[in-house]
Residue frames as qw, qx, qy, qz and C-alpha x, y, z in Angstrom:
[[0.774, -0.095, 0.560, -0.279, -4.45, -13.52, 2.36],
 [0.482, 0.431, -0.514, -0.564, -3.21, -16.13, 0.39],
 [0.770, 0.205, 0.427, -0.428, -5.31, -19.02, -0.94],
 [0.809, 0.376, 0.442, 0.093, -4.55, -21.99, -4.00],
 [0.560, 0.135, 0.387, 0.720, -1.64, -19.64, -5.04],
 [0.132, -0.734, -0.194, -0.637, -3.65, -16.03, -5.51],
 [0.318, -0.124, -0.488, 0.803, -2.82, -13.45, -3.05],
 [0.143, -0.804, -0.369, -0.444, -6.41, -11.67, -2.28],
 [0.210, 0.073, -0.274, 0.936, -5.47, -7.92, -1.00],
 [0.147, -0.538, -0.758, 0.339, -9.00, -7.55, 0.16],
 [0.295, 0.728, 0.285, 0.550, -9.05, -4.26, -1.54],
 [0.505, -0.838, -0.108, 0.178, -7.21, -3.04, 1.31],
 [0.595, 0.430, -0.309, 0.605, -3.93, -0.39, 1.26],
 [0.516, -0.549, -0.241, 0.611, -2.03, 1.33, 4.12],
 [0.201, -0.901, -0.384, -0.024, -3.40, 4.05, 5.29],
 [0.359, -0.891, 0.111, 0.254, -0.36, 5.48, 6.96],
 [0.774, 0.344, 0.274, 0.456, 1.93, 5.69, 4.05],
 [0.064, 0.683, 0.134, -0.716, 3.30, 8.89, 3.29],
 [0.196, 0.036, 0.625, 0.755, 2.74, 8.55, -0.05],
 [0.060, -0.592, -0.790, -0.144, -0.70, 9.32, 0.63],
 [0.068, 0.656, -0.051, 0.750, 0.00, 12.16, 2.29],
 [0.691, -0.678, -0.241, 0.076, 0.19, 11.05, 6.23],
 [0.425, 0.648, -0.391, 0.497, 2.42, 12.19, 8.46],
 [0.592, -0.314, -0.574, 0.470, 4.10, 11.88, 11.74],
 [0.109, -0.912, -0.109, -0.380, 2.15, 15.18, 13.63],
 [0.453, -0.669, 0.506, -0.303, 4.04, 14.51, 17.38],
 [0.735, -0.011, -0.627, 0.257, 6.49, 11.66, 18.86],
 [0.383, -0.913, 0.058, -0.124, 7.82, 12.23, 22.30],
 [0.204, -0.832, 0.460, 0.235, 11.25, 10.96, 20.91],
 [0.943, 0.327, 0.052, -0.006, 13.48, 9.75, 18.61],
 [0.061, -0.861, 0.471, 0.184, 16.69, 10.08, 19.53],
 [0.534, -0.149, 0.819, 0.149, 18.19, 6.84, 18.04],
 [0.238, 0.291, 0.785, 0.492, 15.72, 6.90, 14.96],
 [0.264, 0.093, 0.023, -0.960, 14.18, 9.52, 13.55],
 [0.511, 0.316, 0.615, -0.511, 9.92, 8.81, 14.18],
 [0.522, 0.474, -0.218, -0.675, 9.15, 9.57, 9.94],
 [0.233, 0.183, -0.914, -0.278, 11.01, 6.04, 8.70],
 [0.210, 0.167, 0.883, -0.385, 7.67, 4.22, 10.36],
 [0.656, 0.395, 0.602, -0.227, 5.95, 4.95, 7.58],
 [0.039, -0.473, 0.745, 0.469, 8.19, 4.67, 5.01],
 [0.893, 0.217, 0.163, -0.359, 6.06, 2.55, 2.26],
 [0.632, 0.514, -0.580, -0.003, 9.16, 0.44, 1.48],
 [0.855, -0.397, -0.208, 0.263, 10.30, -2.96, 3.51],
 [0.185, -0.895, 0.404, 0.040, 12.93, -1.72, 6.03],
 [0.688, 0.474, -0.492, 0.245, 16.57, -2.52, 5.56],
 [0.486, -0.870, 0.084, -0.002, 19.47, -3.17, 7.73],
 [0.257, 0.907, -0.317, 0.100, 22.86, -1.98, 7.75],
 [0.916, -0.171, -0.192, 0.309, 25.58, -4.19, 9.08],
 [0.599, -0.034, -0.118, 0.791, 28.41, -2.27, 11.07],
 [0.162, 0.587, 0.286, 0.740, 26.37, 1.50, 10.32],
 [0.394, -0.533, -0.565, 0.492, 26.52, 4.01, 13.02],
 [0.171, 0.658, 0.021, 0.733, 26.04, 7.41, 12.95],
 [0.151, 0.547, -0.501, 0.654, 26.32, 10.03, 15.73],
 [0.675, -0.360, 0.033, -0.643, 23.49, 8.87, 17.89],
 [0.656, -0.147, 0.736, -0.073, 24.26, 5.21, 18.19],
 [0.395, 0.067, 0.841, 0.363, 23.34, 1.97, 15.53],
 [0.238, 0.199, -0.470, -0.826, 21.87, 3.06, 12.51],
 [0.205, 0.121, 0.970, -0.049, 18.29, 1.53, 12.41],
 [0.165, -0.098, -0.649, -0.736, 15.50, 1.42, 10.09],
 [0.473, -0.638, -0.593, -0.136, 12.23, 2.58, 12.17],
 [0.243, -0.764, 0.045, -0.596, 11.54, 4.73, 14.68],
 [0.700, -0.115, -0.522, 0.474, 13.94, 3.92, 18.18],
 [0.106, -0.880, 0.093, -0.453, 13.51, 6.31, 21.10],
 [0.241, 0.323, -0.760, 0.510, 16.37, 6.05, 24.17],
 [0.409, -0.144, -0.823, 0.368, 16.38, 4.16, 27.32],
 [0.326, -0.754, -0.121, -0.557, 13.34, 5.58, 29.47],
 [0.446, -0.036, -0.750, 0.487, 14.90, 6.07, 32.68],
 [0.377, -0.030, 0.333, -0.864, 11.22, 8.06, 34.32],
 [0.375, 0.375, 0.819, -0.219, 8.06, 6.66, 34.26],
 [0.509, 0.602, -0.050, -0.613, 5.62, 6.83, 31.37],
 [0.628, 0.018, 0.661, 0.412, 5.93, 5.52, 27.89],
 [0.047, 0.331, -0.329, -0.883, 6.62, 6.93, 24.27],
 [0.491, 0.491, 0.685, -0.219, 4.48, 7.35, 21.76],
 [0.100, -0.138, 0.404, 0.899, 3.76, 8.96, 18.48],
 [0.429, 0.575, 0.609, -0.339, 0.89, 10.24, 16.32],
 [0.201, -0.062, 0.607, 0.766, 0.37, 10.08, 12.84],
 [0.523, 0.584, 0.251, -0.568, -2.59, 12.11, 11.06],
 [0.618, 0.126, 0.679, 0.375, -3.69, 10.22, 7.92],
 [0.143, -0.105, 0.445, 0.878, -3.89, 11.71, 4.52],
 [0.366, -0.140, -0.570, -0.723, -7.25, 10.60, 4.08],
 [0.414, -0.377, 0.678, -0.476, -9.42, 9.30, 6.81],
 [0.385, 0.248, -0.853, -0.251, -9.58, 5.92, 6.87],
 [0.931, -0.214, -0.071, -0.286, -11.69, 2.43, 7.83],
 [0.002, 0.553, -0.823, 0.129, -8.99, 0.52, 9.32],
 [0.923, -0.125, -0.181, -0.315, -9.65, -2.90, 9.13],
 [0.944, -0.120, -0.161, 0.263, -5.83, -4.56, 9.77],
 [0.005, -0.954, 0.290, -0.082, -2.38, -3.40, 11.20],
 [0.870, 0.190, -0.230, 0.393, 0.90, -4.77, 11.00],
 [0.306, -0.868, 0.381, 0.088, 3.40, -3.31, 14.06],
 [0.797, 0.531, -0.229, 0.178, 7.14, -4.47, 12.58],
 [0.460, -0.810, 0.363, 0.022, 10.00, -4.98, 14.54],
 [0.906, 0.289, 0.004, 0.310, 12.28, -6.36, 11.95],
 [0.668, 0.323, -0.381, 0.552, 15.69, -6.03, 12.90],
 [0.478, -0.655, 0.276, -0.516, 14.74, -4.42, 16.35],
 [0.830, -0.293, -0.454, 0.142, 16.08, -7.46, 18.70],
 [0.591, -0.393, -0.468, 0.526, 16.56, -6.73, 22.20],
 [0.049, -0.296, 0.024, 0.954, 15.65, -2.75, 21.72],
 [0.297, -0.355, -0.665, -0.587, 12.34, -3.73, 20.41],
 [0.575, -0.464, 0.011, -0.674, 8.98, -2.65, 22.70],
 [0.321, -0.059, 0.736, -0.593, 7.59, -4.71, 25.48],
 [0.265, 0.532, 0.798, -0.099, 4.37, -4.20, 24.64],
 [0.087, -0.072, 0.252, 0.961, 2.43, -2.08, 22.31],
 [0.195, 0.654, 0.719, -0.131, -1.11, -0.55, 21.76],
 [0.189, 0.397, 0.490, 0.752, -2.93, 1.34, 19.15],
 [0.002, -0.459, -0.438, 0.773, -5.37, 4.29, 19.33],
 [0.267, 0.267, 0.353, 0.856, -7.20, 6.27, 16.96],
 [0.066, 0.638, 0.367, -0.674, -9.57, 9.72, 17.10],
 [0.287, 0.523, 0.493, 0.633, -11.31, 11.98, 14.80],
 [0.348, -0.582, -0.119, 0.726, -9.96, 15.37, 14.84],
 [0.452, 0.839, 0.231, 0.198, -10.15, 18.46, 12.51],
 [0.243, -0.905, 0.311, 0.157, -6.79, 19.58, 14.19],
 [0.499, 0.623, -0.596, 0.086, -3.32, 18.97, 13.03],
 [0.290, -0.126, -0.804, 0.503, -2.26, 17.27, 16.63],
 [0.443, -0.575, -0.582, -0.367, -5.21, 16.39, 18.20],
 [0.168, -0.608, 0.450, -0.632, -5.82, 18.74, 21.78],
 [0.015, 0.101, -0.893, 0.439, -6.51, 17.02, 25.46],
 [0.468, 0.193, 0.511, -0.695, -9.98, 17.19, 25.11],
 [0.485, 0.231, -0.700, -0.471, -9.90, 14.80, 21.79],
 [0.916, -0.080, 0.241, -0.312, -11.31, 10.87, 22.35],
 [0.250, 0.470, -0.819, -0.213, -9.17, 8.73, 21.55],
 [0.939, 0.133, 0.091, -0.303, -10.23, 4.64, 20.92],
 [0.411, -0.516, 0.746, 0.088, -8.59, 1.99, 21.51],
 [0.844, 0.414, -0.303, -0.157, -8.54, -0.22, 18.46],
 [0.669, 0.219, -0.647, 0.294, -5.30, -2.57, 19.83],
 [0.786, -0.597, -0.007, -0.161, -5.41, -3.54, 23.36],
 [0.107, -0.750, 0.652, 0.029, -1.87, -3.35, 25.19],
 [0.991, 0.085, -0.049, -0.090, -0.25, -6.52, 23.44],
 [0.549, -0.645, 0.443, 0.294, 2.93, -8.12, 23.99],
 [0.695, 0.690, -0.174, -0.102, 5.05, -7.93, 20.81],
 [0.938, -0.092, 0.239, 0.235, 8.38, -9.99, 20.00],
 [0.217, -0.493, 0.536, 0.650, 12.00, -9.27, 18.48],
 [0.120, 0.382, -0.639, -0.657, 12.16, -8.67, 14.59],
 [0.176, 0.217, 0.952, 0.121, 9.00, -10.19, 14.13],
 [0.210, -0.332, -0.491, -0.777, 5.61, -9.27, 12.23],
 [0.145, 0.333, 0.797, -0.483, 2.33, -8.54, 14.57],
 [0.161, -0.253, -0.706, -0.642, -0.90, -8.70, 12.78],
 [0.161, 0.273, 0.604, -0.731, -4.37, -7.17, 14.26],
 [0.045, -0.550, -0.583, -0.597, -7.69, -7.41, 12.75],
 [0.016, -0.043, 0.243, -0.969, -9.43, -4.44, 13.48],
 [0.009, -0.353, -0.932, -0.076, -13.23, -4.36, 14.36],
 [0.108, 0.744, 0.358, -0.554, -14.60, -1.06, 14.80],
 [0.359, 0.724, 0.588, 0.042, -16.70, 0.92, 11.82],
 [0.036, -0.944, -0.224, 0.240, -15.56, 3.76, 12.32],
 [0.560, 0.690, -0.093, 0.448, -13.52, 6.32, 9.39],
 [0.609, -0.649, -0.245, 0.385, -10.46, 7.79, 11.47],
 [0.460, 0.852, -0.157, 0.195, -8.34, 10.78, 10.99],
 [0.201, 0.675, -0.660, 0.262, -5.27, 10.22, 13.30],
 [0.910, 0.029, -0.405, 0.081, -3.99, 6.97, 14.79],
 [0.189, -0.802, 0.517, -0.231, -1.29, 7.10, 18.07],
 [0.767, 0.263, -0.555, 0.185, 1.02, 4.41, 18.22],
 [0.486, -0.735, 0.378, -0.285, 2.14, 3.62, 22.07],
 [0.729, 0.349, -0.565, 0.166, 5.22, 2.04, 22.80],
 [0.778, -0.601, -0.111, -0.142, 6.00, -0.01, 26.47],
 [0.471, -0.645, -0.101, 0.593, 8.40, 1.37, 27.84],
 [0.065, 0.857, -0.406, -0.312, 10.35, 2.77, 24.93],
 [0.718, 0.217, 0.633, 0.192, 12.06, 0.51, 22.14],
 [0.171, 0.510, -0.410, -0.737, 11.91, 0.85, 18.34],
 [0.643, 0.466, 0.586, -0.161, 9.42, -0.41, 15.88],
 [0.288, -0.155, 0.640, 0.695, 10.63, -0.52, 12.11],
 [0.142, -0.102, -0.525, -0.833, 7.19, -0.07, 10.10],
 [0.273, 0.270, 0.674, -0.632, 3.59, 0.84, 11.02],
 [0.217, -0.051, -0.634, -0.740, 1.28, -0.49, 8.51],
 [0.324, 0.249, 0.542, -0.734, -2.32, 0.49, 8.95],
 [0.014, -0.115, -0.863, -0.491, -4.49, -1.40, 6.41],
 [0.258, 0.421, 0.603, -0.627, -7.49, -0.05, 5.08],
 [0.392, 0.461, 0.507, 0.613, -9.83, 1.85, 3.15],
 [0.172, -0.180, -0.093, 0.964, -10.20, 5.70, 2.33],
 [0.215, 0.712, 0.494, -0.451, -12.88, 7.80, 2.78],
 [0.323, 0.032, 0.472, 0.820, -13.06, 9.46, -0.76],
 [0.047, 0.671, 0.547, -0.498, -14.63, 12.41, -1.51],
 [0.299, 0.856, 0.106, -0.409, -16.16, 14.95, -4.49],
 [0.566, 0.104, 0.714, 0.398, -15.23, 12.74, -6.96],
 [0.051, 0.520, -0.324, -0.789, -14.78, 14.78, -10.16],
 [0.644, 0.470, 0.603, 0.039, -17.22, 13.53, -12.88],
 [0.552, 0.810, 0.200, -0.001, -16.72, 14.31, -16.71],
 [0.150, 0.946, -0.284, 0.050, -12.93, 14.68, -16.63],
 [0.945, 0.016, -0.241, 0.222, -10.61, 12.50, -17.05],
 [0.417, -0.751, 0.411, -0.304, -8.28, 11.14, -14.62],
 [0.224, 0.424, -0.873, 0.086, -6.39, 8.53, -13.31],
 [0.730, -0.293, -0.134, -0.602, -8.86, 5.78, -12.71],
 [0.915, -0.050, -0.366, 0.161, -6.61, 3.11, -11.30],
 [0.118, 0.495, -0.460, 0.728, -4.63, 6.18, -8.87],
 [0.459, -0.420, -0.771, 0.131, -5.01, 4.97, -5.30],
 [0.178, -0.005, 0.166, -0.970, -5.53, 9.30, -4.39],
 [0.526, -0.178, -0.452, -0.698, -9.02, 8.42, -6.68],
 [0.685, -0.204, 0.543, -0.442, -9.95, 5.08, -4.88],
 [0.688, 0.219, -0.661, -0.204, -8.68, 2.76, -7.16],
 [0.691, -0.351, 0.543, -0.323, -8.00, -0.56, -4.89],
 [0.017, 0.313, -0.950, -0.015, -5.68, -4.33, -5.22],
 [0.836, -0.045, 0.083, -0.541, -8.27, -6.76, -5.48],
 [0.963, -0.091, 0.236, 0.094, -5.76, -9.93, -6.50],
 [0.314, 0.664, -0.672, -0.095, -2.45, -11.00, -8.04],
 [0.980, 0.015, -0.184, -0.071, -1.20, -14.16, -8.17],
 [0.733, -0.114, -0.246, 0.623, 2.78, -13.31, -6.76],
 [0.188, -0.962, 0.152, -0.127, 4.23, -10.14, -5.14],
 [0.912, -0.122, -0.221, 0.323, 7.72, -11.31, -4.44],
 [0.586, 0.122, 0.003, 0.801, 9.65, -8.52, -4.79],
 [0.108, -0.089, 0.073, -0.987, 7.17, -5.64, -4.88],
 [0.231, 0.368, 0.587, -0.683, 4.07, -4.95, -3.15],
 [0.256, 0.482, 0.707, 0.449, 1.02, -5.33, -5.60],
 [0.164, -0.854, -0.319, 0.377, -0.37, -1.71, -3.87],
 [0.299, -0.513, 0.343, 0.728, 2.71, 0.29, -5.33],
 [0.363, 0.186, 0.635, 0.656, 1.33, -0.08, -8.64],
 [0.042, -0.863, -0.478, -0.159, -1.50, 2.47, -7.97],
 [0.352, -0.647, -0.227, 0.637, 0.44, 4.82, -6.03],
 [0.390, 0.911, 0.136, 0.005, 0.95, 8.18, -7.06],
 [0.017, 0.832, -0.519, -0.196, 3.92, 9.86, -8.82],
 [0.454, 0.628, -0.631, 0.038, 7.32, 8.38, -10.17],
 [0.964, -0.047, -0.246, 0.095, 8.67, 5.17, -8.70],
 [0.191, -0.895, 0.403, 0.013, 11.44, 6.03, -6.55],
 [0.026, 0.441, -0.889, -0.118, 13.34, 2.76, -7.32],
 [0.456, -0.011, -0.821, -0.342, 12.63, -1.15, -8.42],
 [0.159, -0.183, -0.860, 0.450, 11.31, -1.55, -4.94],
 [0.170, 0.353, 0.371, -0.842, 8.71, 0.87, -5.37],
 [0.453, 0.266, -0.401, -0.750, 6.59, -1.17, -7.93],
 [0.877, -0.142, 0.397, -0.229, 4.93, -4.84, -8.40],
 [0.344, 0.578, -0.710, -0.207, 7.41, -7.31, -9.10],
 [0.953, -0.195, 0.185, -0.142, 6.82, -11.12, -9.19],
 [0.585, -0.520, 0.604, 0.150, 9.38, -13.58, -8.92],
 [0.149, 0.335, -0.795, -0.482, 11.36, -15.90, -11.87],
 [0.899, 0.070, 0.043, -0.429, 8.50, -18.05, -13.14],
 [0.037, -0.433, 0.853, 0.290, 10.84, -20.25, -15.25],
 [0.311, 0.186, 0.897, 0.252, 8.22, -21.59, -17.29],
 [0.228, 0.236, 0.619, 0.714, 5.38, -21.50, -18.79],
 [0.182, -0.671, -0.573, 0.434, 3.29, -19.56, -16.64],
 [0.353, 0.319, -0.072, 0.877, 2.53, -16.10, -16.38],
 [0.175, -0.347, -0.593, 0.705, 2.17, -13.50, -13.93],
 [0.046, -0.466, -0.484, -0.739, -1.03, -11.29, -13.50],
 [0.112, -0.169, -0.469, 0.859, -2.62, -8.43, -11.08],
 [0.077, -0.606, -0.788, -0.078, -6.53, -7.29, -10.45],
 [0.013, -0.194, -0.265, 0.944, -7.51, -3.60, -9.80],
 [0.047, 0.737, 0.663, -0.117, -10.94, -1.99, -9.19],
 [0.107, 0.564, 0.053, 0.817, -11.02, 1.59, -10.52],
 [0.042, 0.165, 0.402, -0.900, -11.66, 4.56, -8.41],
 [0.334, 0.435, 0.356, -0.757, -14.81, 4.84, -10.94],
 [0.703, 0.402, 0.584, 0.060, -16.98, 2.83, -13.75],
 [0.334, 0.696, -0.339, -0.538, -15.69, 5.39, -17.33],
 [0.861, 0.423, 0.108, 0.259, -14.41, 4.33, -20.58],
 [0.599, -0.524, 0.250, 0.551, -10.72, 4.74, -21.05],
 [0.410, 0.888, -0.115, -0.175, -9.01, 7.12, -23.31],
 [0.434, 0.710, -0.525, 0.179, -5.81, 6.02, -22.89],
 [0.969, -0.225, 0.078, 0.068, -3.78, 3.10, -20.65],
 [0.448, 0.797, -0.353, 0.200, -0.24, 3.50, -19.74],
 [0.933, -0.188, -0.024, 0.305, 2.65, 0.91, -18.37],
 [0.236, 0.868, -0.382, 0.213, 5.34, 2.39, -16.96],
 [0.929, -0.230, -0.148, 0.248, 8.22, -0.33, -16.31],
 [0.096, 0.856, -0.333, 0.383, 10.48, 2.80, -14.86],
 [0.507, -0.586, 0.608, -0.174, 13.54, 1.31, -12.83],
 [0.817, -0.062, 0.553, 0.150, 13.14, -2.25, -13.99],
 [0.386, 0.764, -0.333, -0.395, 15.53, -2.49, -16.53],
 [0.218, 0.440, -0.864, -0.117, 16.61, -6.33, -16.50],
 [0.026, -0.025, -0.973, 0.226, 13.91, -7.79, -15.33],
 [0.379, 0.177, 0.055, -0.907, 11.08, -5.93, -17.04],
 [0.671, 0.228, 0.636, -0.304, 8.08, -8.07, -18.59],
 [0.298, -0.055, 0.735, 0.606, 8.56, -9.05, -22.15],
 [0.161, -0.364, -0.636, -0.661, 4.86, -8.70, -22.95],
 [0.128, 0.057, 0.709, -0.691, 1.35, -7.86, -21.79],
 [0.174, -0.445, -0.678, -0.558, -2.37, -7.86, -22.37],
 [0.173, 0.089, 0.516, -0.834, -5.00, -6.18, -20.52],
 [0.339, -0.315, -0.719, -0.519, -8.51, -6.98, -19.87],
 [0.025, -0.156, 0.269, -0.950, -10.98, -5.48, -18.68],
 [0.223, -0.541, -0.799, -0.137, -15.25, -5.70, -17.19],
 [0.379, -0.337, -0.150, -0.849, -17.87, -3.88, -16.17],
 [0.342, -0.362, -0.860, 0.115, -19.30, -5.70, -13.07],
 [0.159, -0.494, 0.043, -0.854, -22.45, -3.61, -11.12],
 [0.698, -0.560, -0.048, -0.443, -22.99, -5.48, -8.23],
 [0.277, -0.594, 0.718, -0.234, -20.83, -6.45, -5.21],
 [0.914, 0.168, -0.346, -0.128, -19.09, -9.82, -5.94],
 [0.815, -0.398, 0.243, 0.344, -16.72, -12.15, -3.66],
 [0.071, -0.899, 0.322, 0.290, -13.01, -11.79, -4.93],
 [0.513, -0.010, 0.851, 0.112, -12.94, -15.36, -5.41],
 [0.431, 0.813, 0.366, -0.137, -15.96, -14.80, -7.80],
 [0.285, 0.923, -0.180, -0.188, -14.11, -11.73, -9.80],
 [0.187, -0.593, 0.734, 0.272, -10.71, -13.54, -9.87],
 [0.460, -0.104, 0.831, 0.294, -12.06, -16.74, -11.23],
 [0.513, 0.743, 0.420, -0.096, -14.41, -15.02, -14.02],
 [0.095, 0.887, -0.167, -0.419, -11.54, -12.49, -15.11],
 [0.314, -0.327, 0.657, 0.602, -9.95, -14.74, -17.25],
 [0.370, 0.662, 0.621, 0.198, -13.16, -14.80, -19.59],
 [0.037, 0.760, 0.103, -0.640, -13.08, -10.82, -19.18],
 [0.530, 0.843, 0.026, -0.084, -12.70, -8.73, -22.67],
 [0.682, -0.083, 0.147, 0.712, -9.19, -7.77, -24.11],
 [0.180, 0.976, 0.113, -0.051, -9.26, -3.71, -24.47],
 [0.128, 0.805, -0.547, -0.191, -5.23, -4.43, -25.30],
 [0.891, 0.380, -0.233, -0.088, -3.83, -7.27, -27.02],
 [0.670, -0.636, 0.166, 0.346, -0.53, -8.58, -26.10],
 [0.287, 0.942, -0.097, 0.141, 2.01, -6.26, -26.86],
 [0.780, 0.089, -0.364, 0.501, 5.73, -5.82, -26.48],
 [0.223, -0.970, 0.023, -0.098, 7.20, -3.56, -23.56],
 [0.697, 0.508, -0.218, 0.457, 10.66, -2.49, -22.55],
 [0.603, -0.294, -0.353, 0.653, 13.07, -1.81, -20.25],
 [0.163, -0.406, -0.131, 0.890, 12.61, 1.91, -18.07],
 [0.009, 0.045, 0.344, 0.938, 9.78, 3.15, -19.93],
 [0.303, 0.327, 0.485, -0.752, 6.61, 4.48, -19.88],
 [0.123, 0.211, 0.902, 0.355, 4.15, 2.73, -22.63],
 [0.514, 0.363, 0.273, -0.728, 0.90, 4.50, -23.84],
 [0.170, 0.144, 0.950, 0.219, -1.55, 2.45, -25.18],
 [0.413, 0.229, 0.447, -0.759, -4.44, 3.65, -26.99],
 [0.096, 0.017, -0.732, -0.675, -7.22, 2.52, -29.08],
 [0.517, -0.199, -0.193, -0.810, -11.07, 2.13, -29.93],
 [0.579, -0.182, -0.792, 0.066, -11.91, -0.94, -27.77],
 [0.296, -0.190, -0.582, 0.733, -10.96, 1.08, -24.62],
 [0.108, 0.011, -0.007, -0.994, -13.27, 4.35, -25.58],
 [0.469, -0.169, -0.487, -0.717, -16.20, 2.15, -26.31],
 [0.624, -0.174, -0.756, 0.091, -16.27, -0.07, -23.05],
 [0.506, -0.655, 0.220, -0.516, -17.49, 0.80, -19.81],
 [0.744, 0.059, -0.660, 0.084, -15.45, -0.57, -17.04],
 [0.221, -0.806, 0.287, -0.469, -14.57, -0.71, -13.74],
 [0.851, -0.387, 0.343, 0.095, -12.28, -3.75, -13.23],
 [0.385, 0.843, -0.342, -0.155, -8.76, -3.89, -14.88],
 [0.896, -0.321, 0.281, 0.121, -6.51, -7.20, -15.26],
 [0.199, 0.888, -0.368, -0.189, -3.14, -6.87, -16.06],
 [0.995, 0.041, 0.064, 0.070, -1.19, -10.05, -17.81],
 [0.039, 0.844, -0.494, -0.205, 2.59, -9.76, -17.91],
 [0.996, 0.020, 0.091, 0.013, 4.76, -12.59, -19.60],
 [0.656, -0.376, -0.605, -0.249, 6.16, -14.17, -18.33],
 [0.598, -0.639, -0.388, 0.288, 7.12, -12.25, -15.06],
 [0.269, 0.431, -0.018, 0.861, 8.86, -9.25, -14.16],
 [0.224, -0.477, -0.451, 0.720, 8.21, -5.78, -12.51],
 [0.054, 0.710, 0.271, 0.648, 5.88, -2.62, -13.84],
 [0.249, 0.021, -0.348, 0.903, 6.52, 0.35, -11.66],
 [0.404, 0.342, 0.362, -0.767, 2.74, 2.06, -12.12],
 [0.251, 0.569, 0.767, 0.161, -0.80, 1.50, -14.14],
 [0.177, 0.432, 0.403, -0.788, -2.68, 4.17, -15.00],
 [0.206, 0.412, 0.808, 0.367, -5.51, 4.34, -16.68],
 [0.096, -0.099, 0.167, 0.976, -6.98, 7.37, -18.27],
 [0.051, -0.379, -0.798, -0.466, -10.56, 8.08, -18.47],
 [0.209, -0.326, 0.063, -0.920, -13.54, 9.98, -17.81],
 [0.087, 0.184, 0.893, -0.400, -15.88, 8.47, -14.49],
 [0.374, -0.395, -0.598, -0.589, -19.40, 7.83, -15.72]]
């Protein structure tokens, strides 16, 4: 959602990433597109002229002409089970081989592919959905899920299923440090002020960056501005160590940063936390960073502060592939 220029992510990420560890369990076809690219955690592309043996080359899951009755579907079991609160069905570049209509499902299963005697819940009511265009669902039921089935009317192709939530996290490790800003832990986006280029979410993920697209990047400021991004740890600690890794962005990396940081113990609005965080502490000065590299930052500010809110300043724009912050959860 975005408000007065600040983009509040609601401390919400997609669920059905596979960086998280989901996966596609069953489809009942993909002969045109293979069912996995649908949750690809990168916008989809498209190829002009690209064909391979099957037919047009398309970014998202496409299953052939149904010429029986029925309709296709798939099912994806999440890495973690999740609260689903929003979903985004994509059909960018899908025109005229995009769905009818489409509706959601989800169950809680301890199987790999749930059997016939599962429940399944409707969470999306059959909706009619449009060419190459974005559909957006708020979600109202409570309940944590562990797999999700996507249903497509007749048959069609749908470019990216994003299932926005939050994870159930469990047996949190205490007294050992970790990555407190990894979205495995439960770190969580709470604001930024641009995303143009990359997804503020991508900066928690886990592992290496697979390319410039797979980090937060804001747009050319051209002035005097600068650009700057909110996370909630996975868990109040002091930090041992703090480390910027602007891997990939090698023209277009942030000249500087500063981090600051707070300690807040009771649930606040986002509004609230965004407009107090510029008062927050400094547990890093601003500092220079470079192109394709991984920055460790330590010192005694960080070791003596309890926190569990982390703002990251970059000047005066640019891209940082990952955060992580190092510490032990109090």
């Amino acid at each position: 959602m975005k408000k007065n220029n600040i983009i509040y992510l609601n401390g919400l990420i997609d669920l059905a990433q596979s960086r998280l560890g989901s996966k596609i369990v069953y489809k009942t076809d993909e002969f045109f597109a293979p069912a996995k690219r649908i949750i690809n955690p990168w916008p989809p592309i498209y190829k002009e002229g690209v064909f391979d043996k099957h037919g047009k080359w398309m970014d998202g899951w496409e299953t052939r002409r149904k010429r029986s009755k029925g309709h296709d579907f798939l099912i994806i079991k999440l890495g973690k089970p999740g609260l689903i609160k929003k979903v985004d069905v994509d059909t960018s570049y899908f025109s005229g081989n995009h769905p009818k209509k489409i509706s959601l499902e989800a169950c809680i299963s301890k199987k790999n592919i749930p059997d016939k005697k599962t429940k399944w819940i409707t969470i999306i009511k059959k909706s009619q959905t449009k060419a190459n265009s974005h559909h957006f669902f708020n979600i109202k039921n409570k309940n944590y899920f562990t797999h999700i089935k996507l249903n497509i009317f007749p048959d069609g192709g749908v470019a990216r299923l994003r299932v926005y939530g939050s994870m159930k996290i469990k047996n949190k490790i205490r007294n050992k440090t970790q990555n407190l800003t990894s979205v495995i832990n439960g770190a969580i986006p709470i604001a930024c002020n641009n995303e143009h280029f990359g997804r503020a979410e991508n900066i928690l993920a886990p592992g290496i960056g697979r390319n410039m697209g797979d980090g937060w990047e804001t747009r050319r400021s051209r002035g005097k501005n600068f650009d700057w991004i909110i996370i909630k740890c996975s868990s109040p600690g002091k930090l041992n160590k703090i480390q910027l890794d602007t891997h990939h962005f090698k023209g277009n990396y942030p000249d500087k940063c500063s981090v600051q940081a707070a300690f807040i113990p009771k649930k606040i609005s986002e509004k609230n936390i965004v407009n107090n965080s510029n008062k927050w502490d400094y547990i890093l000065n601003k500092v220079k960073l470079y192109a394709h590299k991984k920055h460790n930052f330590k010192n005694k500010i960080m070791k003596n502060k309890k926190v569990n809110y982390i703002r990251i300043n970059i000047f005066p724009d640019g891209g940082i592939s990952r955060i992580r912050a190092f510490g032990k959860p109090e």
